[in-house]
N, C-alpha and C positions, 0 to 999 in steps of 0.2 A: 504493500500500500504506500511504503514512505515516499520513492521512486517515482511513481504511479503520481502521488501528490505533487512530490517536489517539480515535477515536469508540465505540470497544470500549474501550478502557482505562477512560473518562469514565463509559460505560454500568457495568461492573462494581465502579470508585469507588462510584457512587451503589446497587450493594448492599451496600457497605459493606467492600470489599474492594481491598486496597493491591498494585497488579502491576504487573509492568516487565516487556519481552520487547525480550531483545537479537539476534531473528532468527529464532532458533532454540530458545532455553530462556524459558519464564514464569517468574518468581517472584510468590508469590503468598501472602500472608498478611490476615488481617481487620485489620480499621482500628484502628489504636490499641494493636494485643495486641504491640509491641515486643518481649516478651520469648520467642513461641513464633517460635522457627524456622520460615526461610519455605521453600515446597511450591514443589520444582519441578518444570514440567511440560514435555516434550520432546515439540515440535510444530511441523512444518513451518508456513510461513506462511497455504501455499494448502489447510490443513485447518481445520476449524468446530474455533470455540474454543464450548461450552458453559459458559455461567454458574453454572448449577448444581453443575455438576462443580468449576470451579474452588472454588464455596462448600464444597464437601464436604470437598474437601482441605484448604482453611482448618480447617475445624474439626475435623480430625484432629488437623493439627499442631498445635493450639492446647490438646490434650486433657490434662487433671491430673486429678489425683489426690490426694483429701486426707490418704490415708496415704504420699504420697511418691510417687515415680519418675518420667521423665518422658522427654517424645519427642525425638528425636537430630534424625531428619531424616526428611521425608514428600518419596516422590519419584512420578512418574505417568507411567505408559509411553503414547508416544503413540497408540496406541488408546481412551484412555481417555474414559468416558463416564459419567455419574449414575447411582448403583447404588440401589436400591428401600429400599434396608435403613439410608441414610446414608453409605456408602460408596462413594467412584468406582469404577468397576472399572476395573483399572490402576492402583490405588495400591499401593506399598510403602513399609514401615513400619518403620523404626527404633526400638524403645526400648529404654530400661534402669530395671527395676524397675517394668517396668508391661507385662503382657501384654492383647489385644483383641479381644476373641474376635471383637468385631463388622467387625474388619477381615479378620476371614476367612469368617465368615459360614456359611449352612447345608450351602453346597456344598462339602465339603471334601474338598481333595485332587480339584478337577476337576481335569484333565492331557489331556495329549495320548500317546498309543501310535503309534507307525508302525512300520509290515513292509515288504519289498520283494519282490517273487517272481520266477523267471525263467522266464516264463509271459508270450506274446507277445498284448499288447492283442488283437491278430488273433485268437488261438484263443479270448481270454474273450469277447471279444463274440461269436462263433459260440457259446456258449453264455451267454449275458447271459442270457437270461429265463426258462433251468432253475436259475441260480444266483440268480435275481431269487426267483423261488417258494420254493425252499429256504429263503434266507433270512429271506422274509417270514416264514417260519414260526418260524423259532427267536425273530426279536427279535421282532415284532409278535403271534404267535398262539399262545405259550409251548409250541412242539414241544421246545423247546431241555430236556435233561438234566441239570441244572446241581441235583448231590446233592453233600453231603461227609457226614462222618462226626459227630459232638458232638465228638470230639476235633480234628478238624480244621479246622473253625470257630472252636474255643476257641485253636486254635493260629495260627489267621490273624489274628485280635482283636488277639493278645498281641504273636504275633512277627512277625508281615506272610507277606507271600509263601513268605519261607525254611519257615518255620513250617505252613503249608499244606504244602507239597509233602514237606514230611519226612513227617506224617501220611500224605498221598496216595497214596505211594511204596507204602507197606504194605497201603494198601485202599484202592484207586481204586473210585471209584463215580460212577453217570452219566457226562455227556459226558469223563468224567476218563481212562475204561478204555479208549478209542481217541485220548486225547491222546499224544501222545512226550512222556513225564514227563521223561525225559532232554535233551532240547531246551529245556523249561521250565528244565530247573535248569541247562544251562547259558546260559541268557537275562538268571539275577537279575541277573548284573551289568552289562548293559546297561537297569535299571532304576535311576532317581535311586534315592541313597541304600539300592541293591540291596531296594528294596520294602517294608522293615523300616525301622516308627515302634515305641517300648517304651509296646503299649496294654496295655490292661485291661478282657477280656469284659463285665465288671461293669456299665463302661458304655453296652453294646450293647442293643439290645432283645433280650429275654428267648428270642424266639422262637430267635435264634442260639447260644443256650447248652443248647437243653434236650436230654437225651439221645435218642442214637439217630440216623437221618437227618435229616438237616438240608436242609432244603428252600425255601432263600428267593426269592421269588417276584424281588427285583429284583435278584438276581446275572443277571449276562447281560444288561441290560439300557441303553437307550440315553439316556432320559430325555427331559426337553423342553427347551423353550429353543433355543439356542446348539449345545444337543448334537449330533452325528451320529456314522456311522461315514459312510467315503468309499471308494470303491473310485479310483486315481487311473492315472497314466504319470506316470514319470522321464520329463522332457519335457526337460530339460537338465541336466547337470554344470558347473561351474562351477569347485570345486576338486577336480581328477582323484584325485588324491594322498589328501585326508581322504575321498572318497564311495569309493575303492576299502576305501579301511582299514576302512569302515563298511559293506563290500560292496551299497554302492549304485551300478548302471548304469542309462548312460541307455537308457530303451525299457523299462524293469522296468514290470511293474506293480507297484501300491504300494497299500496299504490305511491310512487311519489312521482312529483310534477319539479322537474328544474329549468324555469323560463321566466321573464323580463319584462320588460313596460315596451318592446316593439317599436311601433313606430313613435309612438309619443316618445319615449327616450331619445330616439335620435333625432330627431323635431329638436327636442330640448337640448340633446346633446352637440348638436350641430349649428344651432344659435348660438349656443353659449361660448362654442369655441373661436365663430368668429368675433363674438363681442369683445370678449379676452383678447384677441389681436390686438383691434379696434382702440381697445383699453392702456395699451403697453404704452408706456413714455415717450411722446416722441421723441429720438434722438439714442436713445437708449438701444443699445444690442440688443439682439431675441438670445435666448442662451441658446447654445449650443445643439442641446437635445428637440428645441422647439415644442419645451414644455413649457406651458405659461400660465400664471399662477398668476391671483386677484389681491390686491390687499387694500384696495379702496374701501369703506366698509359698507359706501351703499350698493355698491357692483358684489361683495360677499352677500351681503343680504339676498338680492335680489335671485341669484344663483343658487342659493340656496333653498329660496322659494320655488324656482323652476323645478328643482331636482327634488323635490317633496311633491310637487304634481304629478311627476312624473312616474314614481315612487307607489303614490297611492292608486296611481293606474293599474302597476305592477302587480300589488297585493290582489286588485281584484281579479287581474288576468289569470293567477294560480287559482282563484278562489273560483273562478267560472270553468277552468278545466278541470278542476277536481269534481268540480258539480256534475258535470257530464259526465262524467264517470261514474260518482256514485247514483246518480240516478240510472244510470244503464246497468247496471246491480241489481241494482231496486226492480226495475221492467224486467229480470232474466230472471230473479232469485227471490222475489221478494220482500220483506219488511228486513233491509238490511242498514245497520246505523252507520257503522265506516263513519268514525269520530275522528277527526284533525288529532295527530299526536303533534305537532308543529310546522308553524311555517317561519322561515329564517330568511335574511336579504342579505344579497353579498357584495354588492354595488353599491354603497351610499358614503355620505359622510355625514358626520353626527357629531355633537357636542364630546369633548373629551380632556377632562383636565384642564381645566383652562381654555382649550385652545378646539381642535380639529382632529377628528378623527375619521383619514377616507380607507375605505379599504376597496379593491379593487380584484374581486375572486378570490376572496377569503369571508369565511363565515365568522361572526361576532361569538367568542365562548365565555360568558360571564358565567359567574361563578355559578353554578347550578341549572344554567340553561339549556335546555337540549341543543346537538351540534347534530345538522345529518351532515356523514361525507361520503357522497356515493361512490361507487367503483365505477371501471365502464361497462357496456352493455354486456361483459361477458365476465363479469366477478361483483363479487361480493359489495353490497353498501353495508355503513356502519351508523348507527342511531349511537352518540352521547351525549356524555352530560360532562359542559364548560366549570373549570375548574377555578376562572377567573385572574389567569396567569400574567402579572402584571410584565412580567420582562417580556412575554410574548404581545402585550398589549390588548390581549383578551381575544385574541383572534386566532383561528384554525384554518386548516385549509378545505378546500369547497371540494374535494375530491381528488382524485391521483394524481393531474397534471398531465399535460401532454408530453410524450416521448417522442414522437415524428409530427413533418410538420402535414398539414392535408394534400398540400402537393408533392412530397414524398412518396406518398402514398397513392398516389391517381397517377402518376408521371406515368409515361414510357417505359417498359421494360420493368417496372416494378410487381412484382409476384403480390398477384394479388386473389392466390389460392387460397380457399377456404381456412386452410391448414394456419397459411402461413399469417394470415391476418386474425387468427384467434376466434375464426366466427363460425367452428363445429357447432352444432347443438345451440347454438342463439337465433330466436325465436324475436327478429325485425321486421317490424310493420314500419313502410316505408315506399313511398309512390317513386323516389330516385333512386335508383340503384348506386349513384354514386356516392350515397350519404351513408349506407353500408360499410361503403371502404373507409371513407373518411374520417370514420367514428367509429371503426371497427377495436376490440379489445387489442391491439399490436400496436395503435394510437399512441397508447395511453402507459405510463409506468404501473408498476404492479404497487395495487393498493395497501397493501400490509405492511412493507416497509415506512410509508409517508401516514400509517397510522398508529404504526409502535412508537415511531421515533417523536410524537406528538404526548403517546401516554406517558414515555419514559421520562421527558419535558416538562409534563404536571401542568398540562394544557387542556388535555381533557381525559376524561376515564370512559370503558367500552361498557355500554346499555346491553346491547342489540346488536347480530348481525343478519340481514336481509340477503335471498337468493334472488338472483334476477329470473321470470319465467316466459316475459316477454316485454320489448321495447317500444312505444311509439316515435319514430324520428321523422320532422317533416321534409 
């Protein structure tokens, strides 16, 4: 290993980048920049360190501002890998007097949702391919009912979930009028932060404000990428005591939804980035990285308010493909409850010690809160509970991490046999066959390392671990 190390360390020197790893944590800052605080990254030995990544982190923590504030501490959960936009994903982010919109990027508020149901693998697979069709139809072929009122889209914008279902209550419409509204509202608070950011319609696309039925095409919907919904088994319990409190057993089936605010997000996310431009000093260099950071405090505000609208969009988009789901349960199986064990957001920034806390594909783990961190479509997901890990910042990683990158994987000449892509025996509901390869288990690092090296850390402790039995990818 030392060899092995000493020859990575040498190689990332000569990009210009100062790092030490004592086992188990990197530290890692740009050459010379003594005064930004250095990026640490928590990586077992026998997983791929990326250069890239490391460089991106550097110049997070290296990020100023020439009207003042500046970065505390950049930290990167061990899933982490090179993000498109300048950003790892897996970084979180510390400031004071300086908010980044680009450390959270267009996907805001992607998260993870998980249900449990007491409904025997046994009777769903006798019906697997009536509940296969159903579904195809809602996520992929827009059967799905997904209407609100102008008031009650203006009320989710503003006040999230809570704000929705008060609306709702009064005049349910579409797949709303066979939902158990009452199940919903008592659900908010097994939703981070009870599902409510303080947004502002204003800065939603228009379509969402205007009177009358409100009809938006990406409510309900799955997205690309990373995204899926998973139909799974409680394959083991682990801690009897927190998975009963969370009425989770083993043999349940289990559904979980990991997807994002869509188009709103990047609506939001793509104003905001060019306002930030817009925003920069004149005269003043762009840094380097062509991350641009706000420290005006009414440009903070206001960004702040986008990315809470955006946010609460989010919440409801998991909250309406879980619905579809468990009402297609309910139509195939009858009186089945499939209760929210948690929904968690991994895209946001949120008040922290003073100052700013963004994180960027990594999940929030306060001291006691459930963490899900899924595997890929062809391994294991893991249900915990956040230990509140202040060196880590309170934060986990959102799942394995990517290993290849998707044009890797789709290129020329690339084996892209069953075998060799990990996708024997995995059961993908998916209308492109290219999103198979893409997101096939050979993707992705192997999930047990990137969630020992978290428990051993005092980051968080193992609930639950989930079998996957089949995948929705759009």
């Amino acid at each position: 290993m030392q060899p092995k190390l000493n020859r990575l360390l040498r190689a990332l020197a000569r990009e210009g980048l100062e790092v030490t790893y004592d086992g188990h944590l990197y530290t890692v800052r740009l050459h010379g920049d003594a005064n930004a605080p250095p990026a640490e990254v928590l990586l077992p030995s026998d997983l791929p360190v990326e250069g890239k990544a490391f460089q991106q982190l550097a110049q997070l923590a290296a990020l100023k501002h020439p009207g003042g504030g500046e970065v505390l501490r950049v930290r990167a959960t061990p899933d982490f890998h090179p993000g498109d936009a300048g950003v790892a994903i897996g970084s979180v982010l510390h400031t004071r007097g300086l908010v980044v919109p680009g450390a959270v990027g267009t996907d805001i508020n992607c998260g993870m949702r998980l249900h449990v149901a007491d409904l025997s693998v046994e009777d769903f697979l006798a019906r697997r391919d009536d509940f296969v069709e159903r579904m195809k139809g809602h996520y992929f072929f827009g059967t799905r009912d997904v209407a609100m009122s102008s008031r009650a889209s203006t009320a989710l914008l503003r006040d999230g979930i809570p704000g929705w279902l008060l609306e709702t209550l009064d005049a349910p419409l579409g797949c709303a009028r066979t939902a158990d509204l009452g199940q919903l509202d008592e659900e908010v608070g097994r939703i981070h932060l009870g599902g409510a950011l303080r947004g502002n319609p204003s800065w939603a696309p228009d379509a969402l404000t205007r009177e009358g039925v409100v009809r938006d095409a990406g409510l309900g919907t799955i997205g690309g990428g990373n995204h899926f919904v998973e139909v799974q088994r409680v394959e083991a319990v682990e801690d009897r005591a927190r998975a009963w409190e969370w009425g989770v057993r083993e043999g349940q089936l289990a559904f979980m939804i990991h997807t994002g605010s869509r188009d709103v997000g990047k609506h939001v996310g793509v104003a905001w980035r060019e306002r930030t431009r817009k925003a920069w000093p004149q005269g003043a260099p762009f840094p380097e990285s062509g991350i641009l950071p706000l420290a005006d405090e009414a440009l903070v505000s206001g960004y702040l308010e986008a990315e809470a609208t955006a946010a609460n969009y989010a919440f409801l988009n998991r909250l309406l493909l879980a619905e579809l789901l468990r009402q297609t349960l309910r139509e195939l199986f009858g009186d089945v409850e499939a209760p929210l064990v948690y929904d968690v957001p991994h895209n946001l920034t949120l008040p922290y010690e003073g100052g700013w806390l963004a994180r960027k594909g990594a999940c929030p783990a306060g001291a006691e809160q459930p963490v899900i961190i899924p595997g890929s479509m062809g391994a294991t997901s893991f249900l915990m509970v956040g230990c509140g890990d202040a060196r880590a910042m309170e934060s986990a990683s959102h799942g394995a991490g990517r290993a290849r990158s998707r044009f890797s994987l789709s290129r020329g000449g690339a084996d892209q046999s069953e075998a060799a892509l990990g996708l024997k025996g995995v059961d993908c509901i998916t209308l492109r066959s290219e999103r198979r390869v893409e997101e096939a288990p050979a993707a992705y690092k192997p999930i047990r390392p990137v969630v020992d090296s978290q428990v051993k850390a005092g980051i968080v402790r193992e609930v639950a671990r989930l079998a996957p039995l089949l995948t929705f990818k759009a």
